[in-house]
C-alpha positions in Angstrom: -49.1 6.6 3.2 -47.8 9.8 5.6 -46.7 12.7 3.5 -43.1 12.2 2.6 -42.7 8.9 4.0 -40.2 6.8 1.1 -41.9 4.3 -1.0 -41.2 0.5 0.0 -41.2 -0.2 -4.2 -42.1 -4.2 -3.4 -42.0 -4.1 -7.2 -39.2 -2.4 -7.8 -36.6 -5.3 -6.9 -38.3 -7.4 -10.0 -37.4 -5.0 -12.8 -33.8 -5.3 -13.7 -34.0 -2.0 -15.2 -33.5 1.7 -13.9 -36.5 2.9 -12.2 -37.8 6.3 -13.7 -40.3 8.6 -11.8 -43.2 6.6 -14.1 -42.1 3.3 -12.6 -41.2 4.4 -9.6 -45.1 5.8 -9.0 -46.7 2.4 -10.7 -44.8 0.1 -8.0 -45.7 2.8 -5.3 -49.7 2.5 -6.3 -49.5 -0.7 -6.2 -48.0 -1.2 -3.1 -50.2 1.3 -1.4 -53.6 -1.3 -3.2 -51.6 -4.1 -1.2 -50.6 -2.2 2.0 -54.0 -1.1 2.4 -55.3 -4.3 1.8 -57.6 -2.8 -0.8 -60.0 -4.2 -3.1 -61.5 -4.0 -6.7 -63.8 -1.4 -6.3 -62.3 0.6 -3.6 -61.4 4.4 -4.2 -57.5 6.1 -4.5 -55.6 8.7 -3.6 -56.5 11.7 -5.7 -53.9 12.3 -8.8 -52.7 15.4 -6.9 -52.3 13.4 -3.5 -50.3 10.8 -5.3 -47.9 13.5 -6.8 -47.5 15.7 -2.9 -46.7 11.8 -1.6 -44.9 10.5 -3.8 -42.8 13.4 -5.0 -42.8 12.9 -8.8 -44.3 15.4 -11.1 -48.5 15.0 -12.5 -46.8 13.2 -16.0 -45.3 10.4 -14.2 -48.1 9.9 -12.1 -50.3 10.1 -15.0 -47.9 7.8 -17.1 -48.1 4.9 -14.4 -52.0 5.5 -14.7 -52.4 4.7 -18.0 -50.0 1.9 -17.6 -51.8 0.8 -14.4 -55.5 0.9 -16.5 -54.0 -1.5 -19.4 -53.4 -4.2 -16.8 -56.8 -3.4 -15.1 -55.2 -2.9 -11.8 -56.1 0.5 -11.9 -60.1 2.1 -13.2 -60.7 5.8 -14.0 -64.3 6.6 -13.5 -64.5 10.3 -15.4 -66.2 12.4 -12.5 -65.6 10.1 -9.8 -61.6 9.1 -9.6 -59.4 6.2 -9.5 -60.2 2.8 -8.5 -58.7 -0.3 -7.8 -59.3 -2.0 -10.9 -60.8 -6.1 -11.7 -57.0 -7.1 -11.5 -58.5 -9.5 -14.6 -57.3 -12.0 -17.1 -58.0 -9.1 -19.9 -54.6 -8.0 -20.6 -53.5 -11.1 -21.4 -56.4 -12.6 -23.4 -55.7 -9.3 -25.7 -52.2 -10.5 -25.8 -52.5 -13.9 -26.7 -55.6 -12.9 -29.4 -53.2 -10.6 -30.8 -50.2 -12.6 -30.9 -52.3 -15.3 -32.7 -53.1 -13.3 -35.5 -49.6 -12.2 -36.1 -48.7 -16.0 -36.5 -47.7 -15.6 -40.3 -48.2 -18.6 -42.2 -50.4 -21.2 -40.1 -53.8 -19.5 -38.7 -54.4 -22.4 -36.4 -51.0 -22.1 -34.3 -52.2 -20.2 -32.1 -56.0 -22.1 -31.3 -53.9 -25.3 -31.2 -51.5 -24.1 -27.9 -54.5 -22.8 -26.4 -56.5 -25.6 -26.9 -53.7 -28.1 -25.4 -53.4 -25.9 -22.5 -56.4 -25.5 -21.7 -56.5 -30.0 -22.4 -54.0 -29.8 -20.1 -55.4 -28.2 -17.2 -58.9 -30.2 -17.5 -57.1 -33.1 -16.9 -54.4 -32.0 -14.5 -57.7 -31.1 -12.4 -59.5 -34.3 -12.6 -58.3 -35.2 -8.6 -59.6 -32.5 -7.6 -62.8 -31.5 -9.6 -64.0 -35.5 -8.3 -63.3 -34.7 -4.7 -65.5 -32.1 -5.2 -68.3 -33.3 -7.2 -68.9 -37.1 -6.1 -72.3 -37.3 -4.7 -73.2 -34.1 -5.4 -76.2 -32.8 -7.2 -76.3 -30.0 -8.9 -79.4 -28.7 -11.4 -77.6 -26.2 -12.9 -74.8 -28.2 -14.2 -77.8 -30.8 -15.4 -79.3 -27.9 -17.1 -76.3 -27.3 -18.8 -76.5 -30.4 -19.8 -79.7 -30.8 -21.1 -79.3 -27.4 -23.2 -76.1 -29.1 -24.8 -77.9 -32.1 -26.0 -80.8 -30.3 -26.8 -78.5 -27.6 -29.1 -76.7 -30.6 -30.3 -79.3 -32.7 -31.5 -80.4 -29.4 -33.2 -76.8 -29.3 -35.1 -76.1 -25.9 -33.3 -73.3 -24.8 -30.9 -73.4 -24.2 -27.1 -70.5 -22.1 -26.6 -72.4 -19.9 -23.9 -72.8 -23.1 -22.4 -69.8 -24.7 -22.6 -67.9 -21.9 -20.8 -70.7 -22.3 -17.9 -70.4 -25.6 -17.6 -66.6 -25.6 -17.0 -66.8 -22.4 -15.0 -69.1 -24.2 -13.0 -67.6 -27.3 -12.1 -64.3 -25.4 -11.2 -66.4 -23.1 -8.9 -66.0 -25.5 -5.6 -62.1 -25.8 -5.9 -60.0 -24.1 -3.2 -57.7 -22.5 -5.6 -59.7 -20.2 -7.4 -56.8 -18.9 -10.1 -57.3 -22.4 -12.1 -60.8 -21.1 -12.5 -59.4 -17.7 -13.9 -56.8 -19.6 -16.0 -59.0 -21.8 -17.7 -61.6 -18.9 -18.5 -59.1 -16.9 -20.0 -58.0 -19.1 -22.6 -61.5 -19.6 -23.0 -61.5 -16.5 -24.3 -58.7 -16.9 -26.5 -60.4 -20.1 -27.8 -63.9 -17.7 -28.2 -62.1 -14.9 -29.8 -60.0 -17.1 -32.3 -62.1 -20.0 -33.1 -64.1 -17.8 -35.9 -60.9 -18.2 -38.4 -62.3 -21.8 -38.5 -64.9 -23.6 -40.6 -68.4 -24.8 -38.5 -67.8 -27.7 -36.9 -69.6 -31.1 -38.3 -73.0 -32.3 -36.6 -71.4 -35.1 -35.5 -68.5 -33.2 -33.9 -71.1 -31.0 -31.7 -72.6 -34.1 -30.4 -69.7 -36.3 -29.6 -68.8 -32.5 -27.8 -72.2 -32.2 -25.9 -72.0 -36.2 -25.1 -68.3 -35.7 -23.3 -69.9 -32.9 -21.1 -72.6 -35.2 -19.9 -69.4 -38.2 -19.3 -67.3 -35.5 -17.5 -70.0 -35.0 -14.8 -71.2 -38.6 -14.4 -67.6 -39.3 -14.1 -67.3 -36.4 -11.4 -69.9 -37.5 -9.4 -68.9 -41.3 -9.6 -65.3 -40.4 -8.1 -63.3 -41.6 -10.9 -60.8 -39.5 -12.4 -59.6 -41.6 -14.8 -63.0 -42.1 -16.7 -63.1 -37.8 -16.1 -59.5 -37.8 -17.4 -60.7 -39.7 -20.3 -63.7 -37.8 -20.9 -62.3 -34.6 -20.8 -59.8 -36.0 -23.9 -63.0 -37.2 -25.9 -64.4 -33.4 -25.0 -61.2 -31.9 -26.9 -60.7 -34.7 -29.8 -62.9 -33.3 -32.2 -61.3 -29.7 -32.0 -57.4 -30.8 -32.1 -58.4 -33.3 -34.7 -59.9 -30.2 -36.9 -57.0 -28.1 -36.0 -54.8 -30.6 -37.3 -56.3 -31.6 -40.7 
């Protein structure tokens, strides 16, 4: 951006209300990340170069900073300057943790919409994930696998693995925010799950078993016996969260 030259404020059509120098300099960072075709990582204007070209004083540029670093678009590295930010899930996993434990009165509310979205998604996917996996190998998935059995059969959880496995066999879809999605409310799921008891042995293993049925099913090209894997994968947490 040329000294002086306006901002274009993309953003600023999508807020219904008043701009103020604070907003006005968020949308205008943000438009300068897309104009520049930047990317997580890459460096920033300087905090004095944003207030000469954008006009506003070092409070408001400071302001849409901080606001900037809470949605991670935005990193400060002390020493070094700004940086584009991960653009991640985080803010809203803290959002959705939080607003689960201010659920009054019910302390599985909260796990139980996360959990049915993220049932929904598995099984809106199930085209798509066996397009991707029929015929195809894969020893990292099988490990993942075998260490969930193995866990199982021990009467331990696999939670590290769980989150691989679907990470994993999202990995190869074109659309890589479904990915994203379902790993956020993973987190949610990770973060909230300890306000419930242990799961039962035989809960873990009927878990660990679906995994293995969700890739066979993957690889054989049928969605349906996916889609209905996927449901067996979730039955023992939604029928725990509902007792």
């Amino acid at each position: 951006m040329a000294p002086g030259e306006a901002p274009r404020n993309t953003y600023a059509a999508l807020s219904p209300a008043p701009m103020t120098q604070a907003s006005t300099a968020m949308s205008t960072i943000k438009d300068y990340i897309l104009s520049h075709h930047l990317r997580p990582g890459d460096p920033l204007p300087t905090e004095s170069r944003l207030c000469a070209d954008l006009g506003v004083s070092r409070s408001s540029v400071r302001e849409a900073v901080r606001t900037l670093l809470a949605l991670d678009i935005v990193e400060v590295r002390h020493g070094h300057g700004m940086f584009v930010g991960q653009v991640s899930m985080r803010p809203m996993v803290e959002s959705l943790v939080f607003r689960g434990l201010l659920t009054p009165g019910d302390d599985y509310a909260s796990l139980r919409d996360v959990v049915e979205v993220r049932t929904t998604l598995d099984i809106a996917l199930a085209d798509q994930v066996v397009e991707a996996w029929k015929d195809r190998p894969d020893p990292v998935l099988d490990g993942y696998i075998e260490d969930m059995e193995e866990l199982a059969g021990e009467g331990k959880t696999f939670s590290e693995q769980d989150r691989a496995f679907h990470a994993r066999i999202l990995e190869p879809l074109p659309n890589h925010l479904w990915a994203h999605l379902i790993d956020a409310f993973w987190a949610v799921h990770t973060l909230t799950v300890p306000l419930m008891d242990a799961p039962a042995a035989e809960d873990i293993i009927i878990t660990a078993k679906a995994h293995r049925e969700m890739l066979e099913a993957a690889r054989k090209g049928d969605a349906e016996a996916y889609r209905a894997a996927t449901r067996k994968h979730y039955a023992p947490l939604v029928s725990a969260l509902s007792a």
